[in-house]
C-alpha positions in Angstrom: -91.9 -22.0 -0.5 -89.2 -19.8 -2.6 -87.1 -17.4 0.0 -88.2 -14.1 0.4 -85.9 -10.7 0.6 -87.3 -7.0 1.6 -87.6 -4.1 -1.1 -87.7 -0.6 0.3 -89.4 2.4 -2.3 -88.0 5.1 -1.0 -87.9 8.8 -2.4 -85.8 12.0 -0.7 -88.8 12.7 1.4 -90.1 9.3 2.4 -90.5 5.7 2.2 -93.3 5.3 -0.6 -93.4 1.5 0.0 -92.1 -1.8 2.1 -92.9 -5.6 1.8 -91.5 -8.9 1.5 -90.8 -10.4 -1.9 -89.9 -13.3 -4.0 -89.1 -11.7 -7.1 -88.9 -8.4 -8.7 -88.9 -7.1 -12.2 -87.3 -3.9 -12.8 -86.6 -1.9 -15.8 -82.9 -0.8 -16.6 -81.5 1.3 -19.2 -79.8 -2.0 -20.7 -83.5 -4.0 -20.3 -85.1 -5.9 -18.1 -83.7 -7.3 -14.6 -85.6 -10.1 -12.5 -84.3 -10.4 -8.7 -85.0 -13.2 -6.6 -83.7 -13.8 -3.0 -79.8 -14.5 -2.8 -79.1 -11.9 -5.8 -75.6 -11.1 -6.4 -75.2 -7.4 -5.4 -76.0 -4.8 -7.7 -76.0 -0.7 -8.3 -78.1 0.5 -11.5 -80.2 2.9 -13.2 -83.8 2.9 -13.3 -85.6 3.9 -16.5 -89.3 5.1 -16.1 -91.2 2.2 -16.1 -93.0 -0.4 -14.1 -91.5 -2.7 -11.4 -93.5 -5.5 -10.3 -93.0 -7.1 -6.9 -94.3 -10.6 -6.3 -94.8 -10.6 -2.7 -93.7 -13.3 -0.4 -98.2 -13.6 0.5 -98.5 -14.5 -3.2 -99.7 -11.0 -3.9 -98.6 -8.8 -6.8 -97.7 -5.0 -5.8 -96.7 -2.9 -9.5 -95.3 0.2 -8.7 -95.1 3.0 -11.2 -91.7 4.6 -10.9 -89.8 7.8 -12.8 -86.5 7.2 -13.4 -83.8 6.3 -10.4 -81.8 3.7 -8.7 -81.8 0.1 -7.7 -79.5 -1.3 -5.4 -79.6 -5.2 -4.3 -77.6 -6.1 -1.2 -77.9 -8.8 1.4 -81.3 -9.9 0.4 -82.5 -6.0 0.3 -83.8 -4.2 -2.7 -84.1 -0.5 -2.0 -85.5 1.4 -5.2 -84.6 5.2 -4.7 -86.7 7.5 -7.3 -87.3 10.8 -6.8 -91.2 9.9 -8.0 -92.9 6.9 -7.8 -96.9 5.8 -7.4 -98.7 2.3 -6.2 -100.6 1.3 -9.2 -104.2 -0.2 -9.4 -105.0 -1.5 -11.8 -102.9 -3.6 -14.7 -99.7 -3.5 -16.0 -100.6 -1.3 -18.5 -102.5 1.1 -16.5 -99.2 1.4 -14.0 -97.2 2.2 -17.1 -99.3 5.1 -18.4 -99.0 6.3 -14.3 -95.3 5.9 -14.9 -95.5 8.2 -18.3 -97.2 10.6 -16.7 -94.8 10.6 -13.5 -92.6 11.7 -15.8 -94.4 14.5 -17.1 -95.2 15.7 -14.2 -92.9 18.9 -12.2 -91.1 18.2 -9.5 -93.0 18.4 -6.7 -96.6 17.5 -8.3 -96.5 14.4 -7.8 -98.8 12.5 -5.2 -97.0 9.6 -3.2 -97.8 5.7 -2.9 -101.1 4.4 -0.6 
């Protein structure tokens, strides 16, 4: 069984979303980052986008995000964004969630389940 590591979604007014993973797929400005348990520490930008977390039950949680941070320390991911949404649906569907995240006024926005 692969090792497992926590993610945290969290936005300035609450945590949108917590589980236990095995791997993670993030957008960056500079592409595409994959985590996995035992990651080197990290600080970067988030682009609007999809992340998909593979969680450590063998479930798949995609997570529609607008822009923001991701920082990987100690076996925690904690994705700070100042809007983000639990998808249903496909990958596909998440990312037209995530488009319209973006176009969406600060405040509008409706958090995760």
């Amino acid at each position: 069984m692969a090792k497992s590591f926590t993610v945290d979604v969290v936005s300035p007014d609450a945590r949108l979303w917590r589980g236990e993973a095995t791997f993670l797929v993030a957008k960056t400005p500079e592409g595409e980052i994959g985590v996995m348990a035992d990651h080197e520490p990290l600080m970067g930008a988030l682009v609007t986008s999809v992340v998909t977390v593979e969680g450590a039950d063998g479930t798949q949680t995609v997570i529609a995000v607008h822009g923001g941070f991701i920082q990987v320390l100690d076996n925690q991911v904690t994705l700070l964004t100042d809007r983000a949404q639990i998808a249903t649906g496909d990958k596909e569907q998440a990312a037209e969630a995530a488009q319209a995240l973006a176009a969406e006024e600060p405040g509008e926005s409706e958090t995760g389940d």
